[in-house]
N, C-alpha and C positions, 0 to 999 in steps of 0.2 A: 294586687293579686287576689282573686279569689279564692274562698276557702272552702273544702265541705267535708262533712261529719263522714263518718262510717257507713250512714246508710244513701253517702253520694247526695243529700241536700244541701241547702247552703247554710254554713256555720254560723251563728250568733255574728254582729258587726257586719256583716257582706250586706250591703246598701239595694243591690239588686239591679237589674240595669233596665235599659229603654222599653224590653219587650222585643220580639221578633221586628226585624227591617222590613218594611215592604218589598214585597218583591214587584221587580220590574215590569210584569205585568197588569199588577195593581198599580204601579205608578201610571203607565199609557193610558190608562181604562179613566183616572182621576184627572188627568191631562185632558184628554178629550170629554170630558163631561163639563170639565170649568169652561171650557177655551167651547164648548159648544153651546149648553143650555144656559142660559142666562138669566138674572133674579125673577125678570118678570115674567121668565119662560116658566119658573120653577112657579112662581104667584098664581098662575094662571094654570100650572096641572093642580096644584090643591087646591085651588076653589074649584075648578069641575069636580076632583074625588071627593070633597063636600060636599057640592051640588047633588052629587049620583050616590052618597053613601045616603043624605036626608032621602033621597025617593025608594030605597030601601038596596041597594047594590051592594049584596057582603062583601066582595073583590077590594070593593073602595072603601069602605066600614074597617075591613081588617087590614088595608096598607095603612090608613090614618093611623088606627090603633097602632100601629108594630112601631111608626115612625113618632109617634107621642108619648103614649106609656112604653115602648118595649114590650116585645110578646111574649105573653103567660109563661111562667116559672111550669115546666112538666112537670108534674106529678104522678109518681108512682104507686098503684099500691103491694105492699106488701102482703103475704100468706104464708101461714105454717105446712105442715105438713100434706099432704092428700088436700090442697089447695082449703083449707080451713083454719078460720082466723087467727091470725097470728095472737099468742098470749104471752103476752110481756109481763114476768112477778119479779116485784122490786121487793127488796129484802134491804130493811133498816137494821143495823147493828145498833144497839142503843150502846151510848157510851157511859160509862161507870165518870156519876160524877166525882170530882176531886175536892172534900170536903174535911 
């Protein structure tokens, strides 16, 4: 049985489970891509998107990259008020040493 806190998360010991199932359509679409393109099928579109990203082709430059590193972490920026830089003051309490 699972359990959760007060604010409806899962309580301390709750293991967590698989993640979302596929859904069915995600499964036809993964069925027909194995059972269609084939290893040497898949060998032969990344050496052309190699071939076309070295002669300068962004399109194929940025699927390598998405399918290699994963695509850039978004980055937001933040601003204060009347869109002006935000000012963050950290404030150290000194602690009274115990002597």
């Amino acid at each position: 049985m699972i359990s959760r806190d007060e604010n409806g998360k899962f309580a301390k010991g709750n293991g967590g489970g698989p993640g979302r199932p596929k859904k069915e359509r995600e499964l036809d679409f993964y069925r027909i891509l194995i059972t269609t393109v084939s290893i040497n099928d898949w060998q032969d579109i990344i050496r052309r998107a190699i071939s076309d990203a070295k002669k300068g082709d962004a399109p194929a430059r940025k699927w390598l990259a998405d399918y290699y590193a994963g695509p850039p972490v978004e980055r937001k920026e933040i601003t204060g008020a009347d869109n002006q830089p935000l000012v963050i003051k950290v404030v150290y309490d000194e602690l009274e040493s115990e002597e």
